[in-house]
C-alpha positions as CSV (number, residue, x, y, z in Angstrom):
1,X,124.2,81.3,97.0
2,X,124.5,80.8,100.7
3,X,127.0,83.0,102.6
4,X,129.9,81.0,104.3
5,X,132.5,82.6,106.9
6,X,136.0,81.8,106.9
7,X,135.8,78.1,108.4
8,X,133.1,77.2,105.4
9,X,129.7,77.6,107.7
10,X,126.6,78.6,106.6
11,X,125.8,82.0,108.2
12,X,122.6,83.7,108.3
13,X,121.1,86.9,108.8
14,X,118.8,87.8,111.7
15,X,115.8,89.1,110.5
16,X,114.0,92.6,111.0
17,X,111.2,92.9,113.7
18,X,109.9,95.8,112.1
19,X,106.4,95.0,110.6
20,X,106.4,98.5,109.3
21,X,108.9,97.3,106.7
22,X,107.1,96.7,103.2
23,X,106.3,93.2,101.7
24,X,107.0,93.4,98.0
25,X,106.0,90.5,95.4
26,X,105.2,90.3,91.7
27,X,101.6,90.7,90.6
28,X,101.6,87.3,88.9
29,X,102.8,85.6,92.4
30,X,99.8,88.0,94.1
31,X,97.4,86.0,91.9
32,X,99.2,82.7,91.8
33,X,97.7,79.6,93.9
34,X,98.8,79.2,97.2
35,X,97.5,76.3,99.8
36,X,99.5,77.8,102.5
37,X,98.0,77.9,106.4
38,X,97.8,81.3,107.8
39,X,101.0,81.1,110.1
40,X,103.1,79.4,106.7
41,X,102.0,82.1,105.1
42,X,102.5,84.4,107.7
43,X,106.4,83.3,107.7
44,X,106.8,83.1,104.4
45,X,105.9,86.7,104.0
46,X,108.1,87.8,107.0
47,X,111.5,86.6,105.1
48,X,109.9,88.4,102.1
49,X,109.9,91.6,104.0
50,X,113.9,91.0,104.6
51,X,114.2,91.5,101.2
52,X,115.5,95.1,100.1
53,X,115.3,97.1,96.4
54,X,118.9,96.9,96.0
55,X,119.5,92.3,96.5
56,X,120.4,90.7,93.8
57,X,120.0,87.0,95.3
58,X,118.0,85.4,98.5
59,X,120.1,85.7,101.9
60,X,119.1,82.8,104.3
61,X,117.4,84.2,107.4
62,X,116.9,82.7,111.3
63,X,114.5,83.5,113.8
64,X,113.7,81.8,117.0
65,X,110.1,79.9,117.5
66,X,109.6,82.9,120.3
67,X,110.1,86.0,117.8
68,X,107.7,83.5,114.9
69,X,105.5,83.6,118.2
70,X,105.6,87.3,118.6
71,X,105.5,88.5,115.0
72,X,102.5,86.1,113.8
73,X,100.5,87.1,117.1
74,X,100.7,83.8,119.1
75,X,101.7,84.3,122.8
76,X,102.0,80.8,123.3
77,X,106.1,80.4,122.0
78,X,106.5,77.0,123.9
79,X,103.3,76.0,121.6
80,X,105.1,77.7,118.5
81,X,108.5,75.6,119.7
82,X,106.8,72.2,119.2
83,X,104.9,73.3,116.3
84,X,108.5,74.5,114.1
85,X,108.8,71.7,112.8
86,X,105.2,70.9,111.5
87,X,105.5,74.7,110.0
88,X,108.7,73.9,108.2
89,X,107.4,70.6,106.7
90,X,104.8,72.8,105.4
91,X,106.4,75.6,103.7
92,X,109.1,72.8,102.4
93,X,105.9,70.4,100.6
94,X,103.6,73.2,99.2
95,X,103.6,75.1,96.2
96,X,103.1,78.3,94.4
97,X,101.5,77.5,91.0
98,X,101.4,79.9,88.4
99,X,98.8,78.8,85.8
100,X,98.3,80.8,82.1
101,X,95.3,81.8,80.2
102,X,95.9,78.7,77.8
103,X,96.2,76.3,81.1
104,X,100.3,76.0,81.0
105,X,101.0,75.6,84.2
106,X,104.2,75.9,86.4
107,X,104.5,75.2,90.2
108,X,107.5,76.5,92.9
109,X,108.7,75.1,95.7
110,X,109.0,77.9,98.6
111,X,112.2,77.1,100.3
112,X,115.2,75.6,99.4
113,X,116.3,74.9,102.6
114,X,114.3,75.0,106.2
115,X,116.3,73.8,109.1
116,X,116.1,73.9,113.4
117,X,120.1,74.7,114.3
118,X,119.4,73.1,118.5
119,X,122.6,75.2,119.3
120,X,121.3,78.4,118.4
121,X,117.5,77.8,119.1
122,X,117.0,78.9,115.5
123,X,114.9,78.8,112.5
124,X,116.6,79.2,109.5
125,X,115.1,79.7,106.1
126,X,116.2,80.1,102.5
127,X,113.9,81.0,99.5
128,X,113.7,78.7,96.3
129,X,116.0,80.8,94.1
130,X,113.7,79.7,91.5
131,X,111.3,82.4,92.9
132,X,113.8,85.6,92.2
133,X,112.0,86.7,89.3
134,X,108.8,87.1,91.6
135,X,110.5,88.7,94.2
136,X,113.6,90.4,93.3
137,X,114.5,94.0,90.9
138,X,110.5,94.6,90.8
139,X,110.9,98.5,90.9
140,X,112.9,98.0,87.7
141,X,110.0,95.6,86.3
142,X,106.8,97.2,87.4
143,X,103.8,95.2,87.7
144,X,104.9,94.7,91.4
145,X,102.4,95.2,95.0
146,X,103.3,96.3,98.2
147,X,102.4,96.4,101.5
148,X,103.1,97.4,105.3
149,X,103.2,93.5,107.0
150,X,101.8,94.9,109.8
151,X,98.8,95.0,107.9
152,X,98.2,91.3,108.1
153,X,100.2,89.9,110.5
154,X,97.3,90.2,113.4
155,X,94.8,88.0,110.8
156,X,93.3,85.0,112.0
157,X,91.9,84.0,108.4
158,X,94.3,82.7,105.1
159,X,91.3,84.0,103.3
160,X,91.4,87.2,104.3
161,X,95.2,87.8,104.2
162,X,95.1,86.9,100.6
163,X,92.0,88.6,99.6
164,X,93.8,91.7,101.4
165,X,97.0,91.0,98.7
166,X,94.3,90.8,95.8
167,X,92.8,94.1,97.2
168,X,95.9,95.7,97.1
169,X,97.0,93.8,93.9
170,X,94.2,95.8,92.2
171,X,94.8,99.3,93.6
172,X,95.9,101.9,91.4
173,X,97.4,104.1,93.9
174,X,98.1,103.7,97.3
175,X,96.7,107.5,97.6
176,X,93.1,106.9,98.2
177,X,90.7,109.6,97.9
178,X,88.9,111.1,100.8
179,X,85.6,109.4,100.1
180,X,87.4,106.4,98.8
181,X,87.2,104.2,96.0
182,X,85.8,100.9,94.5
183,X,87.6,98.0,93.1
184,X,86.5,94.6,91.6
185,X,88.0,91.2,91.9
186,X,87.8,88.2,89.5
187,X,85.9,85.6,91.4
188,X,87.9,82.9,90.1
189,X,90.8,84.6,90.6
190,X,89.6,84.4,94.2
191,X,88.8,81.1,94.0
192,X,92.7,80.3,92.5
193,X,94.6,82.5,95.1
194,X,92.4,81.4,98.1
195,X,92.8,77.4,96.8
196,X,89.0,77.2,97.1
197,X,89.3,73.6,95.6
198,X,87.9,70.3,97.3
199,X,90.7,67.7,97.9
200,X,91.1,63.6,99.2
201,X,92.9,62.7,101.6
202,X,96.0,62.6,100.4
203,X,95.3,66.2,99.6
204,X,94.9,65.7,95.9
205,X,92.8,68.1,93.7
206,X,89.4,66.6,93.2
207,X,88.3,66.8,89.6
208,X,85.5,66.9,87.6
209,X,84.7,64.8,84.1
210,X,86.2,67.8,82.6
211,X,89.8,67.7,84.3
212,X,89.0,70.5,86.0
213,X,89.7,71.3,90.1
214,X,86.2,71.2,91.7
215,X,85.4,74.1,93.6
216,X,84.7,74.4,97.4
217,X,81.9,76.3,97.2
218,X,79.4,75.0,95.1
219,X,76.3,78.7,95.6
220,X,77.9,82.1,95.5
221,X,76.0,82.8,98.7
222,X,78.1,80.7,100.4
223,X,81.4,82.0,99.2
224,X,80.1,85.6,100.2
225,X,79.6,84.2,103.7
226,X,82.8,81.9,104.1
227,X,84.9,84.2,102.3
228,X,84.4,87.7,101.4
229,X,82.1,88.7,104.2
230,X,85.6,87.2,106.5
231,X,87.7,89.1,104.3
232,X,86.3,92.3,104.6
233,X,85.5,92.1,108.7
234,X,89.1,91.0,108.9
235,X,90.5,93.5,107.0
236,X,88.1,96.5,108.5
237,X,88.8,95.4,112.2
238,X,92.9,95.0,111.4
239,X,94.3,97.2,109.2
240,X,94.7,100.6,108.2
241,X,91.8,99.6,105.5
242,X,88.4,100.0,105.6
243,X,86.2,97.6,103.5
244,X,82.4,96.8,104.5
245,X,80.8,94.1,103.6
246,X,77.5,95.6,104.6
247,X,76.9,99.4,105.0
248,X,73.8,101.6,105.5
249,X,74.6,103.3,102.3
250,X,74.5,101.3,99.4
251,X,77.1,103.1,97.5
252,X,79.8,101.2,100.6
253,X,78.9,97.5,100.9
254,X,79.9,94.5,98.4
255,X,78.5,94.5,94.9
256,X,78.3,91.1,92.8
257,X,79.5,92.0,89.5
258,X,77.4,90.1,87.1
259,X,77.3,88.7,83.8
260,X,73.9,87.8,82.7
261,X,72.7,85.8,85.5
262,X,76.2,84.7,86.4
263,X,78.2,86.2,89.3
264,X,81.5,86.8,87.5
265,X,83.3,89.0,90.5
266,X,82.8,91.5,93.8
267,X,82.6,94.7,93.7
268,X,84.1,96.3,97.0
269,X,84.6,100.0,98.4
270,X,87.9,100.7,100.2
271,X,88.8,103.7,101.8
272,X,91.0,104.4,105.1
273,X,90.0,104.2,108.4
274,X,91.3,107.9,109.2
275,X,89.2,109.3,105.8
276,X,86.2,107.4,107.4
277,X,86.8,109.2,110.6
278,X,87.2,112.7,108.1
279,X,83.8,111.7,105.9
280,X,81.8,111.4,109.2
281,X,82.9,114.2,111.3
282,X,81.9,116.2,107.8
283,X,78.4,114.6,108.1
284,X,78.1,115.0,111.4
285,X,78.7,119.0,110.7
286,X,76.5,118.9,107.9
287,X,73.5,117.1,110.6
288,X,74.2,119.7,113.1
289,X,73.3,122.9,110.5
290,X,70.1,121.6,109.5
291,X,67.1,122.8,110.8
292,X,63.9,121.1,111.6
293,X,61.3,121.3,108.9
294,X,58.6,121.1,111.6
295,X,60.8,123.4,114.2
């Protein structure tokens, strides 16, 4: 339903700047395919942090090209300006596909309505309703992930921000231990929510004599290097996270998770950057105490 004032015109609301606020979605959109570019994805997740415990339906949003500038990290807002509409076409075309263990598939368009008001110098947005079940009354559902935006709005990698949504997808608690955890991802689940699929030019999936979407990456080494090794940097170097992709101790970098020969999944430690501060400063002490065999 959109929200009409007293002469019968749309009105919107102007969203938060706080990227401390918490982006909430449903596990199965989490792990859904998505082919959105980073700063479509980055906006799309903004009006999803609008979105409090208590809605019961979408409000439309607006934001100007300068605050889409400032919240995805782009200091350029003239640039952003001329680039609204291309960014709107986008989120309006692509999907969210949500595809079942027996191959039933579903797809959902993001927006129902994406428009520039030259008046107002506005951007303004309304979700697909069709996407409520993903997005709204999740506390009362369970199976639902959260996170601070803040935590990936600063990412310069679509890989990485939706790796990071896996990672966090696949978190138990968001209470991590002091010497942290491990967690493993799927790798085709990877390879669905990344859209790790080769396409024509009309941006078709490519498929192969069995019907199926041909994948990117055709060696494992190669999706540790373009993907997860990306992921993890990204993630270590802008947000609160800590997850190595290499590490002088073993028991910290990336595991492949194996069946038989086959690489089925990746292993990966996660901790905090402030309980990596904590673990060193402990070994640090623990280096200072020793003494010298040879002293």
């Amino acid at each position: 339903m959109f929200y009409e004032d007293d002469t019968g015109q749309l009105t919107y609301s102007q969203i938060s700047m706080d990227v401390r606020n918490q982006v909430v979605q449903s596990n199965t959109m989490i792990r859904g395919r998505q082919d959105l570019s980073l700063t479509e994805a980055k906006l799309i997740r903004i009006i999803m942090m609008q979105i409090i415990g208590n809605d019961l339906e979408f409000k439309p949003y607006s934001l100007s090209p300068g605050e889409l500038a400032k919240l995805v990290g782009n200091s350029d807002s003239v640039n952003m300006y001329h680039n609204a509409k291309a960014i709107c076409d986008g989120i309006m075309k692509k999907q969210l596909e949500i595809v079942s263990d027996d191959g039933s598939w579903i797809k959902y368009q993001w927006v129902s309505q994406c428009e520039y008001n030259a008046r107002t110098k506005k951007i303004l947005i309304m979700l697909n309703d069709k996407l409520a079940p993903f997005l709204l009354g999740l506390v009362q559902k369970g199976y639902y992930t959260q996170y601070s935006l803040d935590n990936t709005l600063q990412m310069n990698s679509i890989y990485a921000l939706r790796v990071f949504e896996l990672i966090q997808e696949s978190l138990k608690t968001k209470l991590l231990p002091v010497d942290g955890t491990r967690i493993t991802l799927n790798k085709q689940t990877i390879i669905d929510a990344c859209m790790l699929y080769k396409t024509d030019r009309r941006g078709e999936l490519v498929l192969d004599e069995n019907k199926k979407p041909m994948e990117k990456y055709s060696s494992v080494s190669m999706l540790r290097q373009r993907i997860i090794k990306i992921a993890c940097d990204e993630i270590s170097d802008k947000t609160e996270y800590y997850i190595p992709y290499e590490s002088d101790d073993p028991e910290k970098c990336v595991k492949p998770v194996k069946q038989g020969r086959e690489v089925v999944g990746f292993d990966f430690y996660i901790n905090t950057h402030v309980h990596e501060d904590v673990l060193k400063q402990k070994k640090a002490t623990r280096t200072i105490g020793v003494v010298p065999i040879n002293s």
